[in-house]
C-alpha positions as CSV (number, residue, x, y, z in Angstrom):
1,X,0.7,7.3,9.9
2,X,-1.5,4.3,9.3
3,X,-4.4,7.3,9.1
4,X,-2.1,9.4,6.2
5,X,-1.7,6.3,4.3
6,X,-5.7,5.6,4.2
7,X,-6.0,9.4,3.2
8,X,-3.5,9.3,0.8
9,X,-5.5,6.2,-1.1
10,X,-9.0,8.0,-0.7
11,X,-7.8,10.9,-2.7
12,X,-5.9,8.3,-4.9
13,X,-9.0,7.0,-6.2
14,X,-11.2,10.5,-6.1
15,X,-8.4,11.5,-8.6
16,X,-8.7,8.6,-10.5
17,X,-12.2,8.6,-11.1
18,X,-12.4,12.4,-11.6
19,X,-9.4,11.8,-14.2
């Protein structure tokens, strides 16, 4: 779950800085 979580955040902030 721990793994999701990480994902989760790394596309977070690809989102952020594409946005």
């Amino acid at each position: 779950m721990l793994k999701i979580f990480q994902n989760w955040c790394c596309f977070n902030h690809l989102c952020g800085n594409l946005l």
